[in-house]
Structure formats: C-alpha cells, structure tokens
mmCIF file of the C-alpha atoms, coordinates in Angstrom:
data_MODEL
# 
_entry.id   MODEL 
# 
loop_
_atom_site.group_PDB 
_atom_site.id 
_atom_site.type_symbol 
_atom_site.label_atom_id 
_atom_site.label_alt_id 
_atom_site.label_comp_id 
_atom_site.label_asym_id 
_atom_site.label_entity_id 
_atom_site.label_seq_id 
_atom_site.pdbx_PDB_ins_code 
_atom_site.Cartn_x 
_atom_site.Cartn_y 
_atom_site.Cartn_z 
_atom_site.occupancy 
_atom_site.B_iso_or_equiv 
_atom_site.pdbx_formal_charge 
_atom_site.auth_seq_id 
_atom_site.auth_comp_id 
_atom_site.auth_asym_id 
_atom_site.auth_atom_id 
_atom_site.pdbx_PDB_model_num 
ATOM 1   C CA . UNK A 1 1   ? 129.086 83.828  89.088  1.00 0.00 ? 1   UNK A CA 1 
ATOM 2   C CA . UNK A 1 2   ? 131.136 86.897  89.564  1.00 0.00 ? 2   UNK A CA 1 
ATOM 3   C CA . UNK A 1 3   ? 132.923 86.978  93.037  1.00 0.00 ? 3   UNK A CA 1 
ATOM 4   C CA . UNK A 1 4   ? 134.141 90.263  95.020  1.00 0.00 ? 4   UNK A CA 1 
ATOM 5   C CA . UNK A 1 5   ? 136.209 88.999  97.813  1.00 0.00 ? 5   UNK A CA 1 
ATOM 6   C CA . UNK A 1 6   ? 138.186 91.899  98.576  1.00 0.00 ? 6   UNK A CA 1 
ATOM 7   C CA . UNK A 1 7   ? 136.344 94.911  99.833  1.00 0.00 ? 7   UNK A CA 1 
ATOM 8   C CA . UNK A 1 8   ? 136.908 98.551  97.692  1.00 0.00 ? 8   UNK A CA 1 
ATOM 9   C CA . UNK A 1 9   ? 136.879 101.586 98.610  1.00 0.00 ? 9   UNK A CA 1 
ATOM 10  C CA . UNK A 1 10  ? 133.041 101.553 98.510  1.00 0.00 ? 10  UNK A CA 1 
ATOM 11  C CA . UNK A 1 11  ? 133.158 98.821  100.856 1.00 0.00 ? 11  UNK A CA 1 
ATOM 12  C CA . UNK A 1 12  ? 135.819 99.898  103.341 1.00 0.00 ? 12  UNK A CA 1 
ATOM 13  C CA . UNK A 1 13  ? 134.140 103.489 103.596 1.00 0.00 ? 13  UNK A CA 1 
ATOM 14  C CA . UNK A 1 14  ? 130.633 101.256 104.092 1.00 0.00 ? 14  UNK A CA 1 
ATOM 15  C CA . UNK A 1 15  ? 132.640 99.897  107.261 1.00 0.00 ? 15  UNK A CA 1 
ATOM 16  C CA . UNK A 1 16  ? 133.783 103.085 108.764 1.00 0.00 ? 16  UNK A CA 1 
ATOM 17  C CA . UNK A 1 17  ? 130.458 104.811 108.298 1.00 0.00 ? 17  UNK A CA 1 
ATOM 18  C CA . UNK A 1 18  ? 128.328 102.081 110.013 1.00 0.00 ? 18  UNK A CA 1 
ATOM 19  C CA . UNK A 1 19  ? 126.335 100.399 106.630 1.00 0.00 ? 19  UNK A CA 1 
ATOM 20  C CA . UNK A 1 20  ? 126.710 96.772  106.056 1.00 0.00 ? 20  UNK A CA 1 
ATOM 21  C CA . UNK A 1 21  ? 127.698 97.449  101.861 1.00 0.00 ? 21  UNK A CA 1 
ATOM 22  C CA . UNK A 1 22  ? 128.513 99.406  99.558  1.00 0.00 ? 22  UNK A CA 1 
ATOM 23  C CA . UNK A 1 23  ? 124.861 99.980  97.976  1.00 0.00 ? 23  UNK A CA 1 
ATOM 24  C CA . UNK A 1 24  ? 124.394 103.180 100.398 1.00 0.00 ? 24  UNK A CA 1 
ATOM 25  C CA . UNK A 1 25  ? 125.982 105.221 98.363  1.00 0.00 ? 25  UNK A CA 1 
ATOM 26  C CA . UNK A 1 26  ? 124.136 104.640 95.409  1.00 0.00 ? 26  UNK A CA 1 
ATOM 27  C CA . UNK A 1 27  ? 120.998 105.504 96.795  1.00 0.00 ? 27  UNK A CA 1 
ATOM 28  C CA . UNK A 1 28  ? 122.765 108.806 98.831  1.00 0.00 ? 28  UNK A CA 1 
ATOM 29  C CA . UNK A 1 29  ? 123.667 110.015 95.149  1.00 0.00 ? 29  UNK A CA 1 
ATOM 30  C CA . UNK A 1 30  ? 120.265 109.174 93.580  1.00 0.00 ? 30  UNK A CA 1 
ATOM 31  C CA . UNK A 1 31  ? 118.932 111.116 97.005  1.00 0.00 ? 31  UNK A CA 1 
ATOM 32  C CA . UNK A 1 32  ? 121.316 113.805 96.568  1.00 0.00 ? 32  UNK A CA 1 
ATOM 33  C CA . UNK A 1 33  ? 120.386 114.294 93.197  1.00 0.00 ? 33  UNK A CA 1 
ATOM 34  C CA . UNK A 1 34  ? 116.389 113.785 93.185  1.00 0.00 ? 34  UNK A CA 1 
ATOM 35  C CA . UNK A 1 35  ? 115.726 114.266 96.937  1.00 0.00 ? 35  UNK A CA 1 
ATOM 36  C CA . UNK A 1 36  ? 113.940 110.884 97.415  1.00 0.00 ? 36  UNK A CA 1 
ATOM 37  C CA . UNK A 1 37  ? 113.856 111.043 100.902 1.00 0.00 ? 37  UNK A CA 1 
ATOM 38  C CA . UNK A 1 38  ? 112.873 114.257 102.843 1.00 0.00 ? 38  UNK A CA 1 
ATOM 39  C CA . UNK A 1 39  ? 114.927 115.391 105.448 1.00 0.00 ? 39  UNK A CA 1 
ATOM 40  C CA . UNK A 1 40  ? 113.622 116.005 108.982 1.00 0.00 ? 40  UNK A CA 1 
ATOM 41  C CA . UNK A 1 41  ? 110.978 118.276 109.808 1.00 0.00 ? 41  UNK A CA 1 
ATOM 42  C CA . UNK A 1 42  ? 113.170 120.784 112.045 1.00 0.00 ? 42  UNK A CA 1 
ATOM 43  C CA . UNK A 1 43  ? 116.151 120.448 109.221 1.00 0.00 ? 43  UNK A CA 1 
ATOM 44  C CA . UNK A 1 44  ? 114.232 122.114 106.496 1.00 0.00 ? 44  UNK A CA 1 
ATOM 45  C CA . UNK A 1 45  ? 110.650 121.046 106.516 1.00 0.00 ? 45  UNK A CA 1 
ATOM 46  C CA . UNK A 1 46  ? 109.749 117.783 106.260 1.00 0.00 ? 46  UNK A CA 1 
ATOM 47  C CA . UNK A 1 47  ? 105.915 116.124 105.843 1.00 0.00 ? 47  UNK A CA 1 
ATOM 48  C CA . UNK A 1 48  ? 105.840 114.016 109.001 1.00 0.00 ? 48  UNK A CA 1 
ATOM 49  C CA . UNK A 1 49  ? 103.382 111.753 106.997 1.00 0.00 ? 49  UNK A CA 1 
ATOM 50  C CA . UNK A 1 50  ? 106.177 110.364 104.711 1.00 0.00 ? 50  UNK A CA 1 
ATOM 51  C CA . UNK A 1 51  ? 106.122 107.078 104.323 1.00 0.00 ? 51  UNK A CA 1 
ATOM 52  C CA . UNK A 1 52  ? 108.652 104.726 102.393 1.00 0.00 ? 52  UNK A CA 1 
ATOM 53  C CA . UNK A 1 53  ? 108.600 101.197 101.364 1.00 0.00 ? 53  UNK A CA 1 
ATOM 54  C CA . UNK A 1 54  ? 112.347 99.026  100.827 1.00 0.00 ? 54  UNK A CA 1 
ATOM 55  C CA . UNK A 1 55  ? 111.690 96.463  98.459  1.00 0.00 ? 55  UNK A CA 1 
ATOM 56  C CA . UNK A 1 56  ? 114.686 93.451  98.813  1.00 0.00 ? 56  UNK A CA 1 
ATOM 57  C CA . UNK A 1 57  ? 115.792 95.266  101.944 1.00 0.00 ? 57  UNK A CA 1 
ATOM 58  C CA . UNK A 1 58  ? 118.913 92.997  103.040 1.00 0.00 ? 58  UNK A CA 1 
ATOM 59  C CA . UNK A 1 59  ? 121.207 93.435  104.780 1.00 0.00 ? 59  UNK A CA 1 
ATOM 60  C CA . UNK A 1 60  ? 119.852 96.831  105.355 1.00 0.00 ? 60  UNK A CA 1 
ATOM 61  C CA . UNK A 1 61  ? 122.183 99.609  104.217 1.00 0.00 ? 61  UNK A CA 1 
ATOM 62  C CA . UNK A 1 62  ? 119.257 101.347 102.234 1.00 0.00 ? 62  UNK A CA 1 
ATOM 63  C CA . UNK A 1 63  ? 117.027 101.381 105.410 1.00 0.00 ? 63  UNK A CA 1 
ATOM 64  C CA . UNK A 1 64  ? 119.584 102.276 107.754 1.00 0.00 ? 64  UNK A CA 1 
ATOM 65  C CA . UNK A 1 65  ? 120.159 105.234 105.565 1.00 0.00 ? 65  UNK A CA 1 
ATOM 66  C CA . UNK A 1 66  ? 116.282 106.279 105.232 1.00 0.00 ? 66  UNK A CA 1 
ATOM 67  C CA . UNK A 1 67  ? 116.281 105.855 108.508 1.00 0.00 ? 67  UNK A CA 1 
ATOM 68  C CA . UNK A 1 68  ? 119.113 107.927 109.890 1.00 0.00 ? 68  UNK A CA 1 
ATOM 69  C CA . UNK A 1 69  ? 118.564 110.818 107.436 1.00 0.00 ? 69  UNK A CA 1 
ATOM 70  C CA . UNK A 1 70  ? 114.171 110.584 108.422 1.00 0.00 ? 70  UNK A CA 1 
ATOM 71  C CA . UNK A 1 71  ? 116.146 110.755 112.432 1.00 0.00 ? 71  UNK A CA 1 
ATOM 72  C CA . UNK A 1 72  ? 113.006 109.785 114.089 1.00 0.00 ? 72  UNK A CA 1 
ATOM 73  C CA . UNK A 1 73  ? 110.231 111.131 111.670 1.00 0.00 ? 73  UNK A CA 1 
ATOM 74  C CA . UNK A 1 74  ? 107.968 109.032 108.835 1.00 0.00 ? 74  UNK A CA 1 
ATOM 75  C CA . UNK A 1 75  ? 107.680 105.349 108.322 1.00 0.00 ? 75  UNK A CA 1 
ATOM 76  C CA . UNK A 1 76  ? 109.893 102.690 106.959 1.00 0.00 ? 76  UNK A CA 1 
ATOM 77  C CA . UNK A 1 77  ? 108.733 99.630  105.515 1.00 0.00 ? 77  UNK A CA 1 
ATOM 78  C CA . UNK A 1 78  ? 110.760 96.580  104.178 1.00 0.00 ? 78  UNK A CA 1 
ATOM 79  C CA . UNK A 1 79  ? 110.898 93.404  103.138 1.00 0.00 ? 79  UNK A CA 1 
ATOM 80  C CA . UNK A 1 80  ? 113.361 90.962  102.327 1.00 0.00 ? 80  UNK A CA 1 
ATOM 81  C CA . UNK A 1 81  ? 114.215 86.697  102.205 1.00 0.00 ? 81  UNK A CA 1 
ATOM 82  C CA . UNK A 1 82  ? 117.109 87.812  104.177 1.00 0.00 ? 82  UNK A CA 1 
ATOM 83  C CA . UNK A 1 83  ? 117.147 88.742  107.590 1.00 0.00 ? 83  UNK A CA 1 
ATOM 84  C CA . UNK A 1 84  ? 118.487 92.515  108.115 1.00 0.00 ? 84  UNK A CA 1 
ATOM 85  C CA . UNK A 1 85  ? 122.015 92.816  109.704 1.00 0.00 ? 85  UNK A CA 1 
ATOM 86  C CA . UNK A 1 86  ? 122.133 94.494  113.111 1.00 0.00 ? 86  UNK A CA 1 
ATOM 87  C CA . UNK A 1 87  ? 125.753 95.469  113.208 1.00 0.00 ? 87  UNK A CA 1 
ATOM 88  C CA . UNK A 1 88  ? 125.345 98.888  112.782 1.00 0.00 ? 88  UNK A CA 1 
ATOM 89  C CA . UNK A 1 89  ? 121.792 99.877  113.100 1.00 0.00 ? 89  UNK A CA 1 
ATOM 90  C CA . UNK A 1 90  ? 122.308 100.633 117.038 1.00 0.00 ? 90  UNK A CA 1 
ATOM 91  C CA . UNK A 1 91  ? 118.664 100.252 117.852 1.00 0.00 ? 91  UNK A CA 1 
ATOM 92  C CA . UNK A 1 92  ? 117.229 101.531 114.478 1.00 0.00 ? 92  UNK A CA 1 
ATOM 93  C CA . UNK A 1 93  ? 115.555 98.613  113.540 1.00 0.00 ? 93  UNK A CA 1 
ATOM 94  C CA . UNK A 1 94  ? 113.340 98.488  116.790 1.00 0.00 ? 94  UNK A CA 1 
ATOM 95  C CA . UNK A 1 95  ? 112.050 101.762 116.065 1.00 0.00 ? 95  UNK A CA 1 
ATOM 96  C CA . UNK A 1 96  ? 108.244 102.592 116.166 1.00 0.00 ? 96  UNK A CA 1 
ATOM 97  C CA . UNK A 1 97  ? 108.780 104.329 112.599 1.00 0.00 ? 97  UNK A CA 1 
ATOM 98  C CA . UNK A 1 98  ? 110.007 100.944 110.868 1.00 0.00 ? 98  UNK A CA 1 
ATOM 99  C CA . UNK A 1 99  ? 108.619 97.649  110.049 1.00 0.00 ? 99  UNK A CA 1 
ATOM 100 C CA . UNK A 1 100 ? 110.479 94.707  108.722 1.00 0.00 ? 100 UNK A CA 1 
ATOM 101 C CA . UNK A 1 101 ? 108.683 91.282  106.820 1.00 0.00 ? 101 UNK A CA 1 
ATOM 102 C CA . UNK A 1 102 ? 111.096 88.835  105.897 1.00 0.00 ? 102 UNK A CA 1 
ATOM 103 C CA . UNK A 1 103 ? 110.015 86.927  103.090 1.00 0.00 ? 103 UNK A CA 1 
ATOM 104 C CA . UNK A 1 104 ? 108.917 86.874  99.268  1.00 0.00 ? 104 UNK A CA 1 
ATOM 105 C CA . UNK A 1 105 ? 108.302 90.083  97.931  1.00 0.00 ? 105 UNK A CA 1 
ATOM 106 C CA . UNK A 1 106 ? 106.349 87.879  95.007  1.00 0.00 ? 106 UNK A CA 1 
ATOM 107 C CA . UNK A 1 107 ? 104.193 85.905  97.806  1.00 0.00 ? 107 UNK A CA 1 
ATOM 108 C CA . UNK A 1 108 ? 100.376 87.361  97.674  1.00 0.00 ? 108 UNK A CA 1 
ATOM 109 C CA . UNK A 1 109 ? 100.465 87.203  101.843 1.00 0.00 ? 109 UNK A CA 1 
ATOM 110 C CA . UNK A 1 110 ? 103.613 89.461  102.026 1.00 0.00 ? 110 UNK A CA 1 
ATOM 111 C CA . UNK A 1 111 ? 102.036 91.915  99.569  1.00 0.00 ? 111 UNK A CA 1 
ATOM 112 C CA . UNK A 1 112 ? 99.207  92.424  101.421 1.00 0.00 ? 112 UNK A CA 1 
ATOM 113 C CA . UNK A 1 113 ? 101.088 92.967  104.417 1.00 0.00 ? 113 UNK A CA 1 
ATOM 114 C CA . UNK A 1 114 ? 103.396 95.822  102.973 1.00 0.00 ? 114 UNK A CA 1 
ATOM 115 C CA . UNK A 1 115 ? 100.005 96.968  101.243 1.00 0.00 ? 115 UNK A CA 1 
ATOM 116 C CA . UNK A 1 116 ? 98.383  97.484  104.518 1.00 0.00 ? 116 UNK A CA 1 
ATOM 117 C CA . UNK A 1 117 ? 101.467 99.932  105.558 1.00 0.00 ? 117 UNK A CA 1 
ATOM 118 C CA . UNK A 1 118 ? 100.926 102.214 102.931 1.00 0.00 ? 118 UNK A CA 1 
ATOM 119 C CA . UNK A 1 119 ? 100.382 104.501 100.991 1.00 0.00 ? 119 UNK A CA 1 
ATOM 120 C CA . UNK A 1 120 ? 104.293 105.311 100.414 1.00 0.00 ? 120 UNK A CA 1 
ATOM 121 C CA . UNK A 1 121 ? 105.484 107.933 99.501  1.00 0.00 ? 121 UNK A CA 1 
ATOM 122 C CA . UNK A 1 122 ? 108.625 106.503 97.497  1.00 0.00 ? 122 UNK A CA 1 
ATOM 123 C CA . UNK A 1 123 ? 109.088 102.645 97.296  1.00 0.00 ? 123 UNK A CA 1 
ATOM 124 C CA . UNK A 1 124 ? 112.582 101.557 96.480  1.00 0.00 ? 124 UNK A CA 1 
ATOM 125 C CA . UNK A 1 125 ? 114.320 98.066  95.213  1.00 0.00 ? 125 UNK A CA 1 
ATOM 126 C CA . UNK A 1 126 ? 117.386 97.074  94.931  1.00 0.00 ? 126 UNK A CA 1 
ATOM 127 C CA . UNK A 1 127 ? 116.760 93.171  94.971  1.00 0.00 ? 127 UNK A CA 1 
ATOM 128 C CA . UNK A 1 128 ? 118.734 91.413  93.064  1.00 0.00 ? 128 UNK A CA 1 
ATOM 129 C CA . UNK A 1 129 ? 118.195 87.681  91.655  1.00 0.00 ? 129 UNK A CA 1 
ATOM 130 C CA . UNK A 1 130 ? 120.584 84.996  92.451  1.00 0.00 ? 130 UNK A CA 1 
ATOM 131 C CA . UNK A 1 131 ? 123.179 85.372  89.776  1.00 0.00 ? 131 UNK A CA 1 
ATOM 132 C CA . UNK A 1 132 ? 124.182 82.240  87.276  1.00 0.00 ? 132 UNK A CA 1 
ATOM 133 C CA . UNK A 1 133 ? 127.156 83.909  85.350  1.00 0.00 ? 133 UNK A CA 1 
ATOM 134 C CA . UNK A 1 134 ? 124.671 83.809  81.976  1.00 0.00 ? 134 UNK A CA 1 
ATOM 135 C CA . UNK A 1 135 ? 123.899 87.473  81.832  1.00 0.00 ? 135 UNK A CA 1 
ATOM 136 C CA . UNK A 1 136 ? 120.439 86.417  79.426  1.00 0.00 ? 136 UNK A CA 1 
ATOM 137 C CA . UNK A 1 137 ? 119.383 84.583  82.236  1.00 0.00 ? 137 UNK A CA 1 
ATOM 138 C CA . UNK A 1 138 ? 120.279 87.158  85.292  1.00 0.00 ? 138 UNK A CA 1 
ATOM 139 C CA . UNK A 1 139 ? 119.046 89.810  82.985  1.00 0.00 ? 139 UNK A CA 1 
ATOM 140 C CA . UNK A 1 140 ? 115.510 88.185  82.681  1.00 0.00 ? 140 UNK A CA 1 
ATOM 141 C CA . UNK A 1 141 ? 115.543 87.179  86.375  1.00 0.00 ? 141 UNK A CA 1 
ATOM 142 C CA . UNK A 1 142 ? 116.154 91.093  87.120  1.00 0.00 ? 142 UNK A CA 1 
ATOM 143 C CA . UNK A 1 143 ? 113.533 92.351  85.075  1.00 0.00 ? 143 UNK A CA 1 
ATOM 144 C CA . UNK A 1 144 ? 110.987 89.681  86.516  1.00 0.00 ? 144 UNK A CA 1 
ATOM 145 C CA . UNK A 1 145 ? 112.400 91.324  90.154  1.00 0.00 ? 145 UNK A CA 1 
ATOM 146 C CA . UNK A 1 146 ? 111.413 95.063  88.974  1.00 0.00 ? 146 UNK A CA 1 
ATOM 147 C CA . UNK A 1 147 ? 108.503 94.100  87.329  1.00 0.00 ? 147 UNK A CA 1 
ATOM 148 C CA . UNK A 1 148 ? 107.303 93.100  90.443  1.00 0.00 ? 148 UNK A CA 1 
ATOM 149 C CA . UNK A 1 149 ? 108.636 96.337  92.084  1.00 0.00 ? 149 UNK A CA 1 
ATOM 150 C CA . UNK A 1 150 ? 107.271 98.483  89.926  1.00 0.00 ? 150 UNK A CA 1 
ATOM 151 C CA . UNK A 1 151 ? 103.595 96.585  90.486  1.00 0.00 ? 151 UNK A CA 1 
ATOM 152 C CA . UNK A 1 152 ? 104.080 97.119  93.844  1.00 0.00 ? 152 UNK A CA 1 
ATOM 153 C CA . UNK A 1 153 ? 104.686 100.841 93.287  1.00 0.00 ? 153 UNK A CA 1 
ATOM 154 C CA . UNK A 1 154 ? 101.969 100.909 91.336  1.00 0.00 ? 154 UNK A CA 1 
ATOM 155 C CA . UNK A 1 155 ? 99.189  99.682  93.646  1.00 0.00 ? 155 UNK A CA 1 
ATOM 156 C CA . UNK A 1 156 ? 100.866 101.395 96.628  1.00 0.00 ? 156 UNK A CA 1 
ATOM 157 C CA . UNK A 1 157 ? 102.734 105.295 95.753  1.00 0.00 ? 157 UNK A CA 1 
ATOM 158 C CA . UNK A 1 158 ? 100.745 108.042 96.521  1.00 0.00 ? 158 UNK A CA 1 
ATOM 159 C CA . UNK A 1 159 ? 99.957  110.929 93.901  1.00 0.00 ? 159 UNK A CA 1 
ATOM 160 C CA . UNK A 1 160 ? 103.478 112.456 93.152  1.00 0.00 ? 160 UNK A CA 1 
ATOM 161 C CA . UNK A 1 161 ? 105.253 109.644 94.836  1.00 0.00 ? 161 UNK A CA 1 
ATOM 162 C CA . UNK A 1 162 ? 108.794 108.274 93.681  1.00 0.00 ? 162 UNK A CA 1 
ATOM 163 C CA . UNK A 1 163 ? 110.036 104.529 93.009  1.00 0.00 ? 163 UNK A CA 1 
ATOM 164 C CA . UNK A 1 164 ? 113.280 103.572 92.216  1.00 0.00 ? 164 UNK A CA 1 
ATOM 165 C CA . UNK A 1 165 ? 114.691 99.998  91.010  1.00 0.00 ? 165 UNK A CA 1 
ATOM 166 C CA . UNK A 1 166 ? 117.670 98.211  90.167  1.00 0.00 ? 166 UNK A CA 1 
ATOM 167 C CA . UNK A 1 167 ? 117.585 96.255  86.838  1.00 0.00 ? 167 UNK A CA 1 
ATOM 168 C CA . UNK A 1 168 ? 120.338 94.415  84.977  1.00 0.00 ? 168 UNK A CA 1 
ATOM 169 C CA . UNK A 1 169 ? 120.702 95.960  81.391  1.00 0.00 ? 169 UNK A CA 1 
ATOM 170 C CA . UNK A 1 170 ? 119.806 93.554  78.871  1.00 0.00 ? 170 UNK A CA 1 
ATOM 171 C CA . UNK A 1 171 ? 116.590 91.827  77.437  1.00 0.00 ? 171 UNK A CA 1 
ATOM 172 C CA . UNK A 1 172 ? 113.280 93.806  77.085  1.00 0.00 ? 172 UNK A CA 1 
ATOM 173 C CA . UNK A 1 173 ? 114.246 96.189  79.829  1.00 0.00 ? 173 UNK A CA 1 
ATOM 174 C CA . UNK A 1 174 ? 112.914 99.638  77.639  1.00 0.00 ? 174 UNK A CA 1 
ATOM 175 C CA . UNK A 1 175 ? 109.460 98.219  77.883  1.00 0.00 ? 175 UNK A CA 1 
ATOM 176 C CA . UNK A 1 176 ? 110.152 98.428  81.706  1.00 0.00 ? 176 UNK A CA 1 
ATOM 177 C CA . UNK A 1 177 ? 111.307 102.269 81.428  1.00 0.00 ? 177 UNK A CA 1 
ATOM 178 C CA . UNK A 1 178 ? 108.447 102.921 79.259  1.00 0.00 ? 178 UNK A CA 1 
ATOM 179 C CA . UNK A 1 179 ? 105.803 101.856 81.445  1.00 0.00 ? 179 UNK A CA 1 
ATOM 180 C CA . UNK A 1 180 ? 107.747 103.758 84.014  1.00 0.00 ? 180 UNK A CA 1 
ATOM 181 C CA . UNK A 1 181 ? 107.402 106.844 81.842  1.00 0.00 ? 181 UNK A CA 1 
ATOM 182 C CA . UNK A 1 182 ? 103.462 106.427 81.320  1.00 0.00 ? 182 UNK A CA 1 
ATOM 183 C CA . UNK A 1 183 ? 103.157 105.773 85.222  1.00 0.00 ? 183 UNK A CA 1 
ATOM 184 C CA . UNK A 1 184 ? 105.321 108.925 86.164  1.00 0.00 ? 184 UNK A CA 1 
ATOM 185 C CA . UNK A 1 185 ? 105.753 112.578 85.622  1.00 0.00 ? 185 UNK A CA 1 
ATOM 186 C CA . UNK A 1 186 ? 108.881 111.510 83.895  1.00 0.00 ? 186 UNK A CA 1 
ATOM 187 C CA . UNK A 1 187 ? 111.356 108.345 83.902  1.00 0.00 ? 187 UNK A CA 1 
ATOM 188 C CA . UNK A 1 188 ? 114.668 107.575 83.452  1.00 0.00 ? 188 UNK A CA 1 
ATOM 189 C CA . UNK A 1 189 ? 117.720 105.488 83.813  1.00 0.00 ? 189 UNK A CA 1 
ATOM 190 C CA . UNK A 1 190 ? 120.643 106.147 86.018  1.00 0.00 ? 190 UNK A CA 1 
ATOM 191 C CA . UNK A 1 191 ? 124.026 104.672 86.939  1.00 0.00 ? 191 UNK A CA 1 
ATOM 192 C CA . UNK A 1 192 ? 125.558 105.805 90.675  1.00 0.00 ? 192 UNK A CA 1 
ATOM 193 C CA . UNK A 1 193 ? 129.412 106.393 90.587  1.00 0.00 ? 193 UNK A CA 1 
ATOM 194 C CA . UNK A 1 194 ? 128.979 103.731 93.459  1.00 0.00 ? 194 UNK A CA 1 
ATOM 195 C CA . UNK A 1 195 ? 128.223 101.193 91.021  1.00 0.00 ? 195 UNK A CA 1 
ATOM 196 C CA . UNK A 1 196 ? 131.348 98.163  90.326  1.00 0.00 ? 196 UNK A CA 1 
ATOM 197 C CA . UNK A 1 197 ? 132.847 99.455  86.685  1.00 0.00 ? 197 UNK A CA 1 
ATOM 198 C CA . UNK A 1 198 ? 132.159 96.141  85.398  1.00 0.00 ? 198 UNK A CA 1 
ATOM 199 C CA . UNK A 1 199 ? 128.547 95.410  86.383  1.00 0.00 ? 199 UNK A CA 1 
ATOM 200 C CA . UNK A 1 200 ? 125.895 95.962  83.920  1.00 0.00 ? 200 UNK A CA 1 
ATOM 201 C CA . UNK A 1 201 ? 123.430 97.123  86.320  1.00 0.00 ? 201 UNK A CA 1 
ATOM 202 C CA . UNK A 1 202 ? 121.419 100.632 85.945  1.00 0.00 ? 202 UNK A CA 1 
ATOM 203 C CA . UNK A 1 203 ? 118.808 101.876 88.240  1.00 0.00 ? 203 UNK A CA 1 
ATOM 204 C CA . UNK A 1 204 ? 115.514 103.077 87.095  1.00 0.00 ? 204 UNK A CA 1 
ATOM 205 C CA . UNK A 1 205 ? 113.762 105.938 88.126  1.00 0.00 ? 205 UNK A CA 1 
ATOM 206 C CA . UNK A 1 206 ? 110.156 107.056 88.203  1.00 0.00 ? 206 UNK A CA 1 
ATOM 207 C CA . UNK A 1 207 ? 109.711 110.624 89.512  1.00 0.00 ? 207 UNK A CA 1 
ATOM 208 C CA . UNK A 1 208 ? 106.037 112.568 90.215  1.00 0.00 ? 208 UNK A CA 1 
ATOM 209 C CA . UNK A 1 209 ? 103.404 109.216 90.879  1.00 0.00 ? 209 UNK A CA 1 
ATOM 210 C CA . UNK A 1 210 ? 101.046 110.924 87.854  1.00 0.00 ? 210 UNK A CA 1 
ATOM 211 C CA . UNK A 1 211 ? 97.393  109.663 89.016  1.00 0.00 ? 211 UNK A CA 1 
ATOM 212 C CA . UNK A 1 212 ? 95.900  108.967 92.245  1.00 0.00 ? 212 UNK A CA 1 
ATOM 213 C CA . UNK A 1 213 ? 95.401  105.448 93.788  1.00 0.00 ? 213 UNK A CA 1 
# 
C-alpha cells in the first residue's frame, strides 16, 4: 500500500482553509465546472428543496463543502464507516439541514435509512476500498464501491438529478460508464487537477437523472 506521509500543497491549503483533506478540491473543480451544487437562494437563485446525498462521507471535507457553499439552505445526507472529523466544521455538522449514518453503505438497514431522506438531488461518492498495493484487486474492490453508488443513485436521484463517483481505472470499469450513460442525459469520466499525479483514480460523472423515480 501506497503511503503519503508528508502533506502537499493540496493538503497544506486543506489546513488553512478549514477541510480535513485534500479531496475538497476535487469536488470544488467538478462543481465549478458542472455546478453540482446550487448556490444559495439570495446568491443567485437557488431551489430551497435541494437535497444531496454523500456516499463514503469521511472525514467530511465533501460535506463541509456542500454545506458551506448551501450556507444554511437544502439538505445534506451522508454516510460513512468512519466517524466525520469535527475540526473544522464549527457547528456544521449539528445543523438541522444535515444528517449523518455511520455505517455500511452496502448494509440493507443503512440504505433504507438514506432512502427515507430522499429524493436527492445529486448523490456523490468518493469511498474508497481499503487498498492492498495489487491494483487488480483495488481496482475490482472500487468498482464493487461505485456499483453500489451508482444503485443508490439510481433508486434515489430525482428527474434531472446528478451523481458523481470515484473509481480506480482498471478492470470492467466502461461497463460502469456505460450504464452511467443509459441512466443519464450524458456521462463521462473526469480527472480533478487535485488528484495525486500518480494515482490511477478518475471520477465518473452522470449529468441530467433521464427518467423519473
């Protein structure tokens, strides 16, 4: 297994802006660039109905970004193995908009919970399995991860919703994209500048939820 020990510049700017690592900024530039997540209402019009779901939500830098930028409006709901950190969150986490499960995304009981919560608007994941070094094995462990994601998206997004998921390149990961692409208004892959040079990670992302739950 791969070790980063000494923060980058991802992670020391992750540290002065008040997230807990370096992920944030991979979801700001998918946000930036697709406008996943709506600002508020009385910044430029926002639905105050929006409703998110963070999929493998630990420590919590995705959330604590949804949450800052929705400053009060929509719904946040997560779920992770992991507890959330609460270095930074300053009170965010205790919110009447959000709603944390910790536990197994997989588990029938926690589905049902984060079911219940819905429908979302966008649901996001960047889970990632526990890592072995073998990348055939981490791959397949990934895509088993956004399978689950993206059946989660499925039974939950609302017409034109968007879902977004981390997957480790490898394997049969196009069949993932291409279901993706039947599911959506269209479907692609990207990779955030954010992401470490060396990682073979891409996110996937489905945009415009085509048919209605």
């Amino acid at each position: 297994m791969r070790s980063y020990e000494k923060p980058d510049t991802w992670s020391l700017r992750a540290q002065r802006e008040g997230y807990p690592a370096r992920s944030v900024y991979k979801l700001k530039e998918m946000d930036e660039k697709f406008r996943l997540v709506p600002s508020p209402a009385g910044a430029g019009g926002t639905k105050p109905g929006f409703r998110a779901l963070d999929l493998g939500a630990a420590p919590g830098s995705w959330s604590l970004y949804t949450l800052r930028k929705l400053a009060g409006t929509g719904f946040l709901a997560a779920a992770d193995l992991s507890p959330l950190s609460r270095r930074y969150d300053r009170g965010l986490f205790d919110g009447e908009n959000f709603f944390f499960v910790q536990g197994d995304i997989t588990a029938p009981e926690i589905r049902k919970t984060l079911e219940e919560k819905g429908p979302y608007r966008l649901v996001m994941c960047d889970a990632a399995p526990l890592t072995t070094g073998n990348r055939q094995v981490d791959t397949l462990r990934s895509l088993e991860l956004a399978e689950t994601a993206l059946d989660c998206a499925e039974s939950t997004l609302e017409k034109g919703g968007n879902f977004v998921v981390k997957i480790f390149q490898g394997g049969d990961t196009a069949a993932l994209l291409a279901k993706i692409r039947g599911l959506f208004d269209s479907g692609r892959a990207f990779k955030p500048a954010a992401c470490r040079g060396e990682s073979f990670e891409v996110y996937y992302l489905g945009l415009g939820r085509n048919s209605q739950l």
